[in-house]
C-alpha positions in Angstrom: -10.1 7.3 -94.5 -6.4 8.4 -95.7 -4.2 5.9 -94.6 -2.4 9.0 -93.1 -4.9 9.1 -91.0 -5.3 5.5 -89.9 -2.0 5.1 -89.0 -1.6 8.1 -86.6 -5.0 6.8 -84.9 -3.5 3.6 -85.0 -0.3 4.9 -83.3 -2.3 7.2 -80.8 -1.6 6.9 -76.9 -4.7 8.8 -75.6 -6.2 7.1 -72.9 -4.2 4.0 -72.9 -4.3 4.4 -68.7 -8.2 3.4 -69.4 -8.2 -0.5 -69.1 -6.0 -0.3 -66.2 -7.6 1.7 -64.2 -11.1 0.4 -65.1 -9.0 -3.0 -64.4 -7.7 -2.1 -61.0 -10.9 -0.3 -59.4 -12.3 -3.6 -58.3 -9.3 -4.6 -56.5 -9.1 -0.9 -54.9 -13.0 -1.1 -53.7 -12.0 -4.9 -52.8 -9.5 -3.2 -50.5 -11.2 -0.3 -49.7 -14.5 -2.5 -48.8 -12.1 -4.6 -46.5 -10.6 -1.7 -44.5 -14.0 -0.3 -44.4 -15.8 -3.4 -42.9 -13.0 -4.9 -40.9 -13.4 -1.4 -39.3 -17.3 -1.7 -38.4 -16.2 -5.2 -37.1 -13.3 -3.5 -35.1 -16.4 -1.2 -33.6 -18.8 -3.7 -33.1 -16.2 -6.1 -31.4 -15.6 -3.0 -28.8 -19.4 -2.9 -28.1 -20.1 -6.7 -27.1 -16.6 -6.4 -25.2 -17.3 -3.2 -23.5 -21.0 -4.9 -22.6 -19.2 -8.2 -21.7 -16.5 -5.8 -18.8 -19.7 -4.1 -17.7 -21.8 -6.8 -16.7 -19.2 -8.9 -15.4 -18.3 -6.0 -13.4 -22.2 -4.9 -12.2 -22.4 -9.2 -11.5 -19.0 -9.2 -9.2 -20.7 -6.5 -7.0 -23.3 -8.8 -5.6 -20.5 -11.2 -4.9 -21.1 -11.2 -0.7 -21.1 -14.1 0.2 -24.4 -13.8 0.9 -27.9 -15.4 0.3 -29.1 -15.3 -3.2 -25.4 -13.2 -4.4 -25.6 -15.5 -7.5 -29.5 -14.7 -8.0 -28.5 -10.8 -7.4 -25.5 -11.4 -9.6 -27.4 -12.4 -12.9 -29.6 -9.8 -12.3 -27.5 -7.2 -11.7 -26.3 -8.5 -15.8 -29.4 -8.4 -17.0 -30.0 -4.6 -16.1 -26.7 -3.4 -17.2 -27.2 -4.8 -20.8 -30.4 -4.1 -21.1 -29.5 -0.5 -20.5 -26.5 -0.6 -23.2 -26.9 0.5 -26.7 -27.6 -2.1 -29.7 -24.5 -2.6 -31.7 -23.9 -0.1 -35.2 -25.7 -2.5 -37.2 -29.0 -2.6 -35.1 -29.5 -6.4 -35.3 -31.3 -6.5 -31.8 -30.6 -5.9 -28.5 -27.4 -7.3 -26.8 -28.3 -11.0 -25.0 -26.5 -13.0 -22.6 -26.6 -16.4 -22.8 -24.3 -17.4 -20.0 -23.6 -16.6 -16.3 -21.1 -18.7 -14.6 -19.5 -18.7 -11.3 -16.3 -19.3 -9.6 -14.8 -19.8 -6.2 -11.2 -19.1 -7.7 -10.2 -17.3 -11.2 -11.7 -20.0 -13.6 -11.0 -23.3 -12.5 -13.2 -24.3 -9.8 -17.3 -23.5 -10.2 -18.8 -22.0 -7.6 -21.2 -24.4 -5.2 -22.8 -21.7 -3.3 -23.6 -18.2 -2.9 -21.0 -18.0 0.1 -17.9 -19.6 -2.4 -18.7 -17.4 -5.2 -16.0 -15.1 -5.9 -15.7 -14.6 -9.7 -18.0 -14.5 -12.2 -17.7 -15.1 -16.1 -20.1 -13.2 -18.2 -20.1 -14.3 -22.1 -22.6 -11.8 -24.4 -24.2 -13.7 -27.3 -22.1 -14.1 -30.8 -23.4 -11.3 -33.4 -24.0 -12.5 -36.8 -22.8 -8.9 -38.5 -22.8 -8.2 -42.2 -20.3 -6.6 -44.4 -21.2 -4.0 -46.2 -18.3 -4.3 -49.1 -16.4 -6.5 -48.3 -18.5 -9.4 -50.5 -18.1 -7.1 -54.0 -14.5 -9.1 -54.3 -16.4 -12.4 -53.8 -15.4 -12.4 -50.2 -17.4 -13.7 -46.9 -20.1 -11.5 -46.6 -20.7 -12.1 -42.4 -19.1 -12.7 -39.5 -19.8 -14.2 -36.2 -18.3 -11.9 -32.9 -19.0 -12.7 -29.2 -17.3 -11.6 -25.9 -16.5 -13.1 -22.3 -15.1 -11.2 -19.5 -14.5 -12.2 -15.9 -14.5 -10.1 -12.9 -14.4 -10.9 -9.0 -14.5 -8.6 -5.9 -11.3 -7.0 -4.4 -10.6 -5.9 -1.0 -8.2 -2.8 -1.0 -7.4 -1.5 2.5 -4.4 1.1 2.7 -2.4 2.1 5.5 -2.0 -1.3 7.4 0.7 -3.3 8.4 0.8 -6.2 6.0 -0.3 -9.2 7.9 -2.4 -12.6 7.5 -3.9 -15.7 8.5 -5.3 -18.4 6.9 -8.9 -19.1 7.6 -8.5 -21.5 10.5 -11.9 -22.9 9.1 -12.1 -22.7 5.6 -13.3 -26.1 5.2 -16.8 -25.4 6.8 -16.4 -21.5 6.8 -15.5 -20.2 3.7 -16.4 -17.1 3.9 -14.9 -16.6 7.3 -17.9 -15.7 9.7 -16.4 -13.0 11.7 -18.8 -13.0 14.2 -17.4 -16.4 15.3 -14.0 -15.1 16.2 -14.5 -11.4 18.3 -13.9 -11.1 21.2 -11.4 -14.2 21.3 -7.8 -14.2 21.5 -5.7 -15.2 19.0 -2.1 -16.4 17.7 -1.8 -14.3 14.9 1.8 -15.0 14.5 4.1 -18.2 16.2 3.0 -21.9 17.1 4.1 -23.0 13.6 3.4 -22.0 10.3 0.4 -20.5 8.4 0.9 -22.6 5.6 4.0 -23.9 3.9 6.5 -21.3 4.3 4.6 -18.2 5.2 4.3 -17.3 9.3 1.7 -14.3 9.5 3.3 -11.3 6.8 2.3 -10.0 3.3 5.0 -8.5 1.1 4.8 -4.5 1.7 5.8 -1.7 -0.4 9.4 -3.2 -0.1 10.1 -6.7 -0.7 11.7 -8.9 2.4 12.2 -8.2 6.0 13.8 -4.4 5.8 10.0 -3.5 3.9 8.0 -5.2 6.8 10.0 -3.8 9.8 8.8 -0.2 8.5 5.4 -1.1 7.8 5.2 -2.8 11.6 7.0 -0.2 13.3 6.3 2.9 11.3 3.5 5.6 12.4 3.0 6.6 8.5 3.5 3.4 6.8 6.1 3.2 3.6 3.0 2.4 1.4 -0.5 3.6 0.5 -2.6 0.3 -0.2 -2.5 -3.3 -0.6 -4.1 -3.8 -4.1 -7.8 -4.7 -4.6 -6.7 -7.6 -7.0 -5.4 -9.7 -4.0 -2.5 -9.7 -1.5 1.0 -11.4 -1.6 2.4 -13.6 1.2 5.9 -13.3 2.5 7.6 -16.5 3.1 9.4 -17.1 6.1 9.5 -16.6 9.8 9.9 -13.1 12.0 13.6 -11.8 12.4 14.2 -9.9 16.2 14.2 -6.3 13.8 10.7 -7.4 13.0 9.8 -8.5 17.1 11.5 -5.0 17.5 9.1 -2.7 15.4 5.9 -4.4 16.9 7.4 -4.0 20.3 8.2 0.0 19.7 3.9 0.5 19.7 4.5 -1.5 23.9 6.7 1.5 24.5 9.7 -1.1 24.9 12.7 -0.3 22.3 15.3 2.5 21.9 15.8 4.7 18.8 17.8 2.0 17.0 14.3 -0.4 17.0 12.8 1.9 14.7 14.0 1.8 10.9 14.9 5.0 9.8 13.2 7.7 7.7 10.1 7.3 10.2 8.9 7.4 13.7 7.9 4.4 16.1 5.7 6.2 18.8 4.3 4.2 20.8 0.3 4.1 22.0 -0.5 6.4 25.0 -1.8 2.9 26.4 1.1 1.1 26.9 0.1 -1.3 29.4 2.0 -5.0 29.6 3.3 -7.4 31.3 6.9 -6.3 32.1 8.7 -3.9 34.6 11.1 -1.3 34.0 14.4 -0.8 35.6 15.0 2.4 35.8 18.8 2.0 36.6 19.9 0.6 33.3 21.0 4.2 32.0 22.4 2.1 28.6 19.4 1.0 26.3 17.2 1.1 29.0 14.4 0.4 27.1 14.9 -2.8 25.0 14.3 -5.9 26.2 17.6 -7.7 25.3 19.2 -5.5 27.9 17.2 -6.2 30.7 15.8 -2.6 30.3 12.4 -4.2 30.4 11.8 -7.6 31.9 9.2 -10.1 33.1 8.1 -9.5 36.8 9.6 -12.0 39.7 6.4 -13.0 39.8 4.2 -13.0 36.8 0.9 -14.4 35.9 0.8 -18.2 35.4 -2.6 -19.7 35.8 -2.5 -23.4 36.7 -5.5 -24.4 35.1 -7.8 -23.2 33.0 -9.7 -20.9 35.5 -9.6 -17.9 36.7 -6.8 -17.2 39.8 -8.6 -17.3 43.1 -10.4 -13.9 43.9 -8.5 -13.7 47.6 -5.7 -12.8 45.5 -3.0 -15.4 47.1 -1.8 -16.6 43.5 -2.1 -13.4 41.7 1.2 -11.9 39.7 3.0 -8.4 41.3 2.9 -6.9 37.6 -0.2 -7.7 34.7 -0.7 -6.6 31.5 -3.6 -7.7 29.6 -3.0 -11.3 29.7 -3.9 -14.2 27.2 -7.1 -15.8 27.0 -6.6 -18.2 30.0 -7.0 -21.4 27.9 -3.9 -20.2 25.8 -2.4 -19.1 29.6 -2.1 -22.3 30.9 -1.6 -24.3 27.9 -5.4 -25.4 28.0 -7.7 -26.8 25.7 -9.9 -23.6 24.6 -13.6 -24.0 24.3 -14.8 -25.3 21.3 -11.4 -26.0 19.6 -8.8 -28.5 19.7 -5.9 -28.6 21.7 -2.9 -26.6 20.5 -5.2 -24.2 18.5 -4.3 -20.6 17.6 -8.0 -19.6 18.5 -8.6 -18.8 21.9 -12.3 -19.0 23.7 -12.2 -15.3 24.9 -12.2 -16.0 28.4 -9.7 -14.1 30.3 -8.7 -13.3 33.6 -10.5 -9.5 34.0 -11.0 -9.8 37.8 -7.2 -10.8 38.6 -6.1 -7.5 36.1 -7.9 -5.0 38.1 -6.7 -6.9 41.5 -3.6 -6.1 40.4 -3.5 -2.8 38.9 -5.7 -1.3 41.1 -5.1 -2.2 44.6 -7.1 -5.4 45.2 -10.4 -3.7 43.6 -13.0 -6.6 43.7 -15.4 -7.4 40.7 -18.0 -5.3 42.1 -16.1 -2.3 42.6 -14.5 -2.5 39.4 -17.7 -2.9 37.6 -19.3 0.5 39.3 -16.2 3.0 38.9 -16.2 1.6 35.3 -19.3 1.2 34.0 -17.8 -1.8 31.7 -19.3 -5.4 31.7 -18.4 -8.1 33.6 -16.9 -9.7 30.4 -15.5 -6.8 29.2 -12.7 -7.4 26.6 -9.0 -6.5 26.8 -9.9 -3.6 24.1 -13.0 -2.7 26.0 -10.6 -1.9 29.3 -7.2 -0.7 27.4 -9.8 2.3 25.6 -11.5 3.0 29.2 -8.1 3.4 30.7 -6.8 5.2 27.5 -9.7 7.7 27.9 -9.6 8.1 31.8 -5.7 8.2 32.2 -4.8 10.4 35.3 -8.1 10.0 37.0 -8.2 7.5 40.5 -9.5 4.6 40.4 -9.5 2.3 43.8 -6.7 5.2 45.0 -4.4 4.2 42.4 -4.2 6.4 39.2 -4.9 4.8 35.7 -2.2 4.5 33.7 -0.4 5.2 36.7 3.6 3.9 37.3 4.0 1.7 40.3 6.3 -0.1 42.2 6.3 -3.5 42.1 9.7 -4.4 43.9 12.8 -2.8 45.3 13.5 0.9 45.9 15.0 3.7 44.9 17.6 3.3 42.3 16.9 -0.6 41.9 13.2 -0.5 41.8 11.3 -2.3 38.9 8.7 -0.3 37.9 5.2 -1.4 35.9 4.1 1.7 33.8 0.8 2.2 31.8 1.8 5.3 30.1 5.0 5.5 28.0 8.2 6.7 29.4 10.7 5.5 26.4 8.7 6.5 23.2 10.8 9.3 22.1 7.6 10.8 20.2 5.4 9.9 23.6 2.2 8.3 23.1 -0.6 8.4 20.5 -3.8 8.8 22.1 -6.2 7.0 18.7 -8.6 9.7 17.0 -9.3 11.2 13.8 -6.6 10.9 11.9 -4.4 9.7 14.4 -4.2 5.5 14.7 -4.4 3.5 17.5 -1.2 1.6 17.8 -1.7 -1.4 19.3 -4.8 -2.1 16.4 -4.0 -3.5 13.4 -5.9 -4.8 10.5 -5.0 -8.6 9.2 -6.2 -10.3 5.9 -7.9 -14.0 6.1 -7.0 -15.7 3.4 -8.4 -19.0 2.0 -5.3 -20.7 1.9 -6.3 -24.4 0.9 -8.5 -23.6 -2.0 -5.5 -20.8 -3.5 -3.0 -23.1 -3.0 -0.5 -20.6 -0.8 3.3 -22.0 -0.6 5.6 -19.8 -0.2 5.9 -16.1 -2.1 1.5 -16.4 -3.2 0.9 -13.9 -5.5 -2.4 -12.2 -6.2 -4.8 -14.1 -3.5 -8.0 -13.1 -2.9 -8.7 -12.2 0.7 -11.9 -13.1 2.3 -12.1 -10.4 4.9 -10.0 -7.5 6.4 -9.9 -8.4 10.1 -9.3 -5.6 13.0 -7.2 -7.0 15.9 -5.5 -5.8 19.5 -2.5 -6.4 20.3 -2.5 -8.1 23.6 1.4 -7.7 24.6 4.9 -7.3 23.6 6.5 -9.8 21.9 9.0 -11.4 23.5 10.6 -14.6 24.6 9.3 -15.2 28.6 11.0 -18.2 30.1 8.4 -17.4 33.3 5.1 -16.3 32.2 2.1 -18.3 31.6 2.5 -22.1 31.9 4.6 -22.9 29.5 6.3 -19.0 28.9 6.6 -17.2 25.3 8.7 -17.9 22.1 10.3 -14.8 20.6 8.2 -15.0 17.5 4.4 -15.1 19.4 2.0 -12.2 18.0 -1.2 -12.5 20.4 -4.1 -10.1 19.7 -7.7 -10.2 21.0 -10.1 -10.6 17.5 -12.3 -6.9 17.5 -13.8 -7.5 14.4 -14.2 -6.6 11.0 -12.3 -3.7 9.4 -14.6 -0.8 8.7 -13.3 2.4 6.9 -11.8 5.8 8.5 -12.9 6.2 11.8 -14.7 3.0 12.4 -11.6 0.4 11.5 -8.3 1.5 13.2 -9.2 5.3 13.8 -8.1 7.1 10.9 -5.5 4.4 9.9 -7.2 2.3 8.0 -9.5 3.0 4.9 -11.1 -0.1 3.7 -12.1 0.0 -0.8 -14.1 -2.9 -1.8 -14.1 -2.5 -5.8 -14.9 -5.1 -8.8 -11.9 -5.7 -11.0 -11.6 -7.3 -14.0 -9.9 -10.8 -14.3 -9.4 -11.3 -17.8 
C-alpha cells in the first residue's frame, strides 16, 4: 500500500463516535431498564395498596358492635380481594395474611366484637421481578407489601353540636341505647363531662359565638360534623349560649338570637314559667322578669308522685324532671347524684294541672296515650291536637294562673314571643325542642380539653324537657343557670325518622392511614 495511502487512513476520523456509543449503550439500557422497572414496581405497589384501602374499607363496614363483626369483618376481606385483579406480573392471586383489630386508631387491640372499631388489613409482600433492570448487574427482585387501616365514622349534619360521655363505658362500650330511652337526663350542668369539656363540640365556628348559632339557629351555620370523629369544646356554657337554647321555650327577645338567622321557637312551647304580660320592655327574657317561675311551682318532697287529691300540686307545670332528679333522689338503678334519671315522672300531677284536675282515667281515654306515657309521647299529642278541648280547657291553651288584668301571670303552651311563631315538626321542618347528641367513649380516647378527631359511639335523639334557667324555687333543691335536661328518645335515625327533617345520619368507612 503507498504510504500516501496509509497515512490518510491512518489520519481518518470516520466513525470515531463508534466505541463510545457502543461504550455508553449499556449504561443507557442500565438507565433505561431502571426507569422502566422502577415503573412496573410503581404500578404494582398501586395494586397491593389499592387492595390493602379496599379491604380495610369492605372489613370497617361490619364494624357494629355486634356478634361475630370481627368474623363478618375478615370475611368481608376475603371477598373483596378475591374479587380484585392479580398484579401486572401475574404471580398469583393477591393473599392476606393478616387481619387485626382495634378499639382506638392502632394502639389498643380489640377484645371483642362490641370494642372493635378499627381494623388493620396488611396484603401479603409480592416477590416481583425486574425485567431490565439486572442487565447492569443490578438486583433483579423486589419484595412489596401494603397495610391500610380503616374504622367506621358517624357523620350526622344539621345538629347542634353536643356530647356526653358514655356514663357506662366501662361495662357498656358500645353504649346500649335501649338502656337509656325513655329516662331523663343531665345532658349539660352537675359538673363536668370530662376534664374541661361541659356538653359542646366545636361547630362550624370555633368558641362560644359558633355554638350560640348552632343552638339557637333554625338553619344551622354548618352542614355536617365529619365522619372521621367529632371535636370537643372545652369549657362551660356562657348566658348567650343559655339564651339560644331558651329561644326554641319561646322565652328570649330578638337580641337572644345571633344574627344572620332566625330562633323560632317550637309550636309546643310548654314549661314551667309564667308570663307577665305587663313588662312592655323585654318582656320575654327571663333576666327581666318577663318570664318567671310560678309562686308556687312543682317541688316533690320525696321521690313519689304528688298526692292525686291535688293538695301539693304547683299553679303552673311544664314537663317536669324525672322525679328522682326532682327531689334530689336517688334514681333507680344508679347512684346518688347521677346525670341518668329512672324515667319516672310525675304524668298524673301535669295533666292535674293543665287540664283542670283531669284524673288518670280521664286523661288516659281523651288521649289514648299510656299510663307511662313519656314527656315526648304527650308534648307531640298536644302538638298535634292544639286548639281542641280537653277536660274543658283547650290544649296548648293560655291560662291564668294568678292576678288579673294587667298584672296577671300567665302559663302559655303556644308561643306568644317567637317573632317567627312556632314550628310545628314535619318534613323538612325540625322539631325544636329535639336535638341529636354524640356519646363519646371518653376514658378509652383520652378527652381533656379541645379532643380532636374522637370517634363517637352513637348519635343520640333527645327532648328538651325545659328552659334553662337558674330557679331558686323549683324542685327541691332549684336549677343552676347552666342545667340542660332532656328526656333520652333514642337513637338518631335519618330524615324523617331522627329529628324530622333536621337531622340526616351518614355512617361511612374512612380510611385511617
Amino acid at each position: 500500500m503507498p504510504r500516501s495511502r496509509l497515512n490518510a487512513w491512518a489520519k481518518a476520523t470516520d466513525g470515531a463516535v463508534a466505541p463510545t456509543v457502543a461504550l455508553s449503550l449499556v449504561a443507557l439500557i442500565g438507565i433505561g431498564g431502571v426507569a422502566f422497572d422502577y415503573a412496573r414496581m410503581a404500578g404494582m405497589h398501586s395494586e397491593l395498596q389499592n387492595a390493602a384501602d379496599q379491604a380495610a374499607l369492605a372489613a370497617a363496614t361490619q364494624l357494629d358492635g355486634k356478634t361475630d363483626a370481627r368474623s363478618r369483618a375478615t370475611a368481608a376481606v376475603t371477598d373483596i380481594v378475591s374479587n380484585l385483579s392479580r398484579l401486572a406480573d401475574d404471580k398469583g392471586a393477591i393473599a392476606v395474611p393478616t387481619v387485626q383489630f382495634f378499639q382506638d386508631q392502632g394502639t389498643t387491640a380489640a377484645t371483642s366484637d362490641a370494642n372493635a372499631r378499627f381494623v388493620r388489613v396488611r396484603v401479603d409482600g409480592r416477590e416481583v421481578s425486574y425485567a431490565l433492570t439486572p442487565i447492569v448487574g443490578a438486583f433483579s427482585s423486589g419484595l412489596l407489601d401494603a397495610t391500610a387501616m380503616a374504622g367506621m365514622g358517624s357523620a350526622v349534619c344539621k345538629v347542634p353540636p353536643v356530647m356526653i360521655c358514655n356514663p357506662a363505658e366501662a361495662t357498656d362500650p358500645n353504649f346500649t341505647v335501649a338502656n337509656y330511652e325513655r329516662k331523663g337526663l343531665l345532658l349539660v350542668g352537675n359538673g363536668s363531662w370530662s376534664p374541661g369539656n361541659f356538653g359542646f363540640l366545636q361547630g362550624g365556628e370555633n368558641g362560644n359565638p359558633g355554638i350560640v348559632k348552632a343552638v339557637g339557629w333554625v338553619s344551622l351555620p354548618f352542614d355536617c360534623t365529619p365522619g372521621t370523629g367529632v371535636s370537643t369544646k372545652p369549657g362551660n356554657m356562657g348566658s348567650t349560649i343559655a339564651d339560644a337554647f331558651n329561644t326554641r321555650f319561646d322565652v328570649g327577645d330578638a337580641g337572644s338570637c345571633p344574627s344572620g338567622g332566625s330562633c323560632p321557637a317550637s309550636a309546643n312551647s310548654t314549661k314551667d314559667l309564667v308570663k307577665d304580660d305587663s313588662k312592655s320592655n323585654n318582656a320575654c327574657i327571663v333576666h327581666n322578669k318577663g318570664w318567671q317561675e310560678a309562686s308556687k311551682p312543682y317541688v316533690p318532697s320525696s321521690n313519689a308522685a304528688l298526692p292525686s287529691n291535688g293538695s301539693a300540686d304547683p299553679n303552673a307545670m311544664g314537663y317536669p324532671r324525672d322525679i328522682c332528679h326532682a327531689s334530689n333522689g336517688v334514681c333507680a338503678g344508679q347512684s346518688a347524684g347521677s346525670k341518668i334519671g329512672d324515667g319516672v315522672w310525675d304524668v298524673d300531677a301535669y295533666f292535674r294541672v293543665n287540664y283542670g284536675g283531669v284524673n288518670r282515667s280521664g286523661w288516659m281515654a281523651a288521649t289514648g296515650l299510656a299510663a307511662n306515657a313519656t314527656r315526648y309521647e304527650v308534648y307531640r299529642w298536644e302538638m298535634a291536637h292544639a286548639g281542641t278541648p280537653l277536660n274543658g280547657y283547650t290544649v296548648l291553651g293560655t291560662r291564668t294562673v294568678s292576678g288579673s288584668g294587667a298584672n296577671a301571670l300567665k302559663a302559655r303552651g303556644a308561643p306568644y314571643c317567637s317573632p317567627s311563631g312556632g314550628l310545628t315538626p314535619g318534613g323538612s321542618t325540625p322539631d325544636r325542642r329535639r336535638l341529636s347528641v354524640a356519646v363519646v367513649n371518653c376514658t378509652a380516647n383520652g378527652v381533656n380539653g379541645n379532643s380532636t378527631n374522637l370517634p363517637v359511639e352513637k348519635w343520640l335523639d333527645v327532648f328538651l324537657v325545659e328552659p334553662v334557667l337558674k330557679r331558686d324555687k323549683t324542685y327541691k333543691t332549684g336549677t343552676a343557670s347552666d342545667e340542660v335536661y332532656v328526656e333520652v328518645i333514642g337513637e338518631t335515625g335519618t330524615g324523617s325518622n331522627g329529628t324530622a327533617g333536621q337531622v340526616v345520619q351518614r355512617n361511612v368507612p374512612y380510611l385511617v392511614k
